[in-house]
KEKOLBA-661872 format. One record per residue (C-alpha): z, y, x; residue in one letter. Coordinates in steps of 0.1 Angstrom, whole numbers, plus 5000, padded with zeros to 4 digits. Layout:
<rs>
ZYXa ...
</rs>
This chain:
<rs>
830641323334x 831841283365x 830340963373x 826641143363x 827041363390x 828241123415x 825140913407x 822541183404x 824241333439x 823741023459x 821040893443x 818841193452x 820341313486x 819940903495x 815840953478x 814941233499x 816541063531x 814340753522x 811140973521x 811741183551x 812540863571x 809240703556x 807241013561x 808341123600x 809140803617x 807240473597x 804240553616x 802240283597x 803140363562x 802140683556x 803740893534x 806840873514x 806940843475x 807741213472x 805841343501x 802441093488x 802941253452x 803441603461x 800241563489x 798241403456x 799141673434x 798442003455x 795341853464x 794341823431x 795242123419x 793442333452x 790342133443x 790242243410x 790442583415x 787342533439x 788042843465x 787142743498x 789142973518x 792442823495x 790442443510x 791042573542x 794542653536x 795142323522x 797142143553x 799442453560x 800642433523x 801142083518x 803442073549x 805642373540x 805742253501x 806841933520x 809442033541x 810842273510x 811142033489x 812941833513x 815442163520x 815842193484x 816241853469x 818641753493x 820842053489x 820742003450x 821841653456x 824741683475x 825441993455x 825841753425x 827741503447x 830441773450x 830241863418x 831641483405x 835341593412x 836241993402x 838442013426x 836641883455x 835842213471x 838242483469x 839542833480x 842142773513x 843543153504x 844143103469x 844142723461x 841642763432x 838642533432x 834942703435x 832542763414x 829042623406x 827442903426x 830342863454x 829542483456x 825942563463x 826742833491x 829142583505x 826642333506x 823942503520x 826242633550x 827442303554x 823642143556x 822042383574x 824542523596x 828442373607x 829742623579x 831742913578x 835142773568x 836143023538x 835842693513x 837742383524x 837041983509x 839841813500x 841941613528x 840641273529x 837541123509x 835641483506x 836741573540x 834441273554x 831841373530x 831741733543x 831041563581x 828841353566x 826741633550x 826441803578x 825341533600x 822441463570x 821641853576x 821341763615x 819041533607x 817041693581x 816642023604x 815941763635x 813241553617x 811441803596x 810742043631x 809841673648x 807241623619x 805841973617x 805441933659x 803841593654x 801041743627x 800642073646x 800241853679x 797541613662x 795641883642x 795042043680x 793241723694x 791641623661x 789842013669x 789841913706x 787841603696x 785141783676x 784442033700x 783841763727x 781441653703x 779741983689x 779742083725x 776841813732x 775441893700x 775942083668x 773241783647x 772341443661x 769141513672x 770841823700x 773041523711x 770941273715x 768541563737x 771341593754x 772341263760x 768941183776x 768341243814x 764241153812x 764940773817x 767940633797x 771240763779x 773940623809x 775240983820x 776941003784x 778940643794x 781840843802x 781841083774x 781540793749x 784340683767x 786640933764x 785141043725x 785740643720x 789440703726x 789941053713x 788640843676x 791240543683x 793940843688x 792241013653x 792740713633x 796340573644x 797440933639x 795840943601x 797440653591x 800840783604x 800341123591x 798041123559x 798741503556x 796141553585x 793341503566x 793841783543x 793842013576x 790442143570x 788442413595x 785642683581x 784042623616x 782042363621x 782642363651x 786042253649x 785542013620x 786841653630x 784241543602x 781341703607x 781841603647x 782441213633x 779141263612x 777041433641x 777841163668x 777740883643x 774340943633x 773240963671x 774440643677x 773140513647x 769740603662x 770840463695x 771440133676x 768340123653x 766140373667x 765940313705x 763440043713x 764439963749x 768039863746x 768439853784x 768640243783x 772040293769x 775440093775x 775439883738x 778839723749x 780140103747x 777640173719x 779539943694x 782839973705x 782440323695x 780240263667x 783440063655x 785940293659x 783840513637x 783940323609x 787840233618x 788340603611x 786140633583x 787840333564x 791040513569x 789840823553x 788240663528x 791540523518x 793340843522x 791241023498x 790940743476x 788140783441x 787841153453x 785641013478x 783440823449x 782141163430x 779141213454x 776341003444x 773641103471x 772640993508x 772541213538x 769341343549x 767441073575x 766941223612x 763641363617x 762641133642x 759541383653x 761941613665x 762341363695x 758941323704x 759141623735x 761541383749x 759441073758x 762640863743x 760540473736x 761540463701x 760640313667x 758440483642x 760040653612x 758940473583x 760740123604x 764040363613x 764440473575x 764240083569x 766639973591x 769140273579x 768840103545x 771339853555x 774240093566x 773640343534x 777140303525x 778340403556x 776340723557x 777040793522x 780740783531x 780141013560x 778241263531x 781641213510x 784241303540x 782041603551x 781541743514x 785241703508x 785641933538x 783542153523x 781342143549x 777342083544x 775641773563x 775041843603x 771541733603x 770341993570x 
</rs>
């Protein structure tokens, strides 16, 4: 029996080590197999009870059922570890060795703090296992407050990001207004720019920290997806709407255009067949909502042509923003 424990100790303080390595510091692989499954399976079960405000509270919940289960797991499996010999642990006043709820106090002291030295290993092999539990606490405590800083930090420029967007406009047609000075689209070089970076940023830091997706906001204003969807479409005008293509930067135009779809593949992915249950298109720009702006550009019947050719696209942008419970900018 003794052996059982020794196995199942290691093997699961050494499993939850593996994950929370994977899941803080391998930046390009996501999540770990513990942290990918739990992610999977409170998603699920938050979408099936279809309450919005719980949608909203989806990101919050996933990282603290994350870190807990890191807390807990580990402390079970070196709890078992102890557990192989009955004598490893015992009493210093009276000799005795501890007991089953003793040997979890005494491992919990020894993960998550140095101890209080009323329970004492045995001199030699548990001695180094005590230091090395507590150094494995260190580094627990150290890399679960590194991750929750990392998501907090990215969460805060993914709402950064849409409110540099939103700010231009809340649908395409407001940006594009916007955009235009009365005789090209140049003045929004820099903005593109900077949004063109911001999206690089977006996309590195969802495929490091998958969680992020699930951070959903109420306010559109705020929503990373909505903001994607809003500039996206204006630059899908830009592209296939605009007649003179001397009035806007098109170097700009599709590097940004391309980080789009950089970050929309890697949401896609995130949210895997979820992603699949909406069978519908976006609603087309109303190009006559332009025509106070004396922009030279095509008619409708030839811009709902050309948007034939990028209908996955948009009906991938529909997916995202309907998974974040959010209704498309331009309705």
């Amino acid at each position: 029996m003794a052996y059982v424990y020794y196995t199942l100790g290691l093997g699961l303080t050494l499993f939850i080590i593996v994950d929370l390595i994977w899941t803080t510091l391998w930046l390009g692989g996501g999540a770990g197999p513990l942290s990918d499954r739990l992610t999977t399976l409170t998603w699920k079960v938050i979408k099936r009870i279809d309450n919005k405000y719980l949608s909203n509270l989806t990101g919050p919940l996933i990282l603290s059922l994350t870190i807990l289960s890191w807390f807990l797991l580990m402390w079970l499996g070196v709890t078992l570890f102890f557990a192989g010999h009955p004598d490893a642990i015992f009493n210093p006043e009276t000799g005795v060795a501890i007991t089953w709820s003793e040997r979890f106090y005494f491992t919990g002291f020894t993960l998550f703090t140095l101890g209080l030295g009323d329970y004492s290993p045995q001199p030699g092999f548990f001695q180094v296992a005590t230091a090395v539990t507590s150094g494995t606490g260190m580094l627990l405590l150290t890399f679960g407050a590194s991750y929750i800083i990392s998501i907090v930090s990215a969460v805060v420029e993914k709402r950064s990001f849409a409110r540099n967007v939103t700010g231009v406009g809340l649908t395409s047609a407001e940006f594009i207004k916007t955009a235009w000075n009365g005789r090209d689209f140049f003045q929004i070089d820099l903005t593109l720019a900077q949004l063109n970076s911001q999206i690089t940023k977006l996309t590195q830091q969802n495929q490091a920290f998958p969680l992020l997706q699930y951070y959903h906001s109420e306010n559109d204003e705020k929503s990373s997806v909505v903001a994607i969807s809003v500039l996206d479409e204006a630059l899908t005008f830009l592209h296939y709407g605009l007649k003179d293509k001397g009035k806007v930067n098109t170097t700009l135009l599709k590097a940004t255009r391309s980080s789009i779809e950089n970050y929309l593949n890697t949401i896609i992915d995130g949210y895997g067949n979820q992603t699949k249950e909406i069978n519908e298109f976006p609603k087309k720009m109303d190009l006559s909502a332009l025509d106070e702006t004396a922009i030279p550009m095509t008619s409708q019947k030839e811009y709902n042509e050309k948007l034939a050719k990028i209908s996955t696209r948009r009906n991938q942008l529909l997916s995202i923003v309907r998974v974040d419970n959010h209704q498309w900018p331009n309705e």
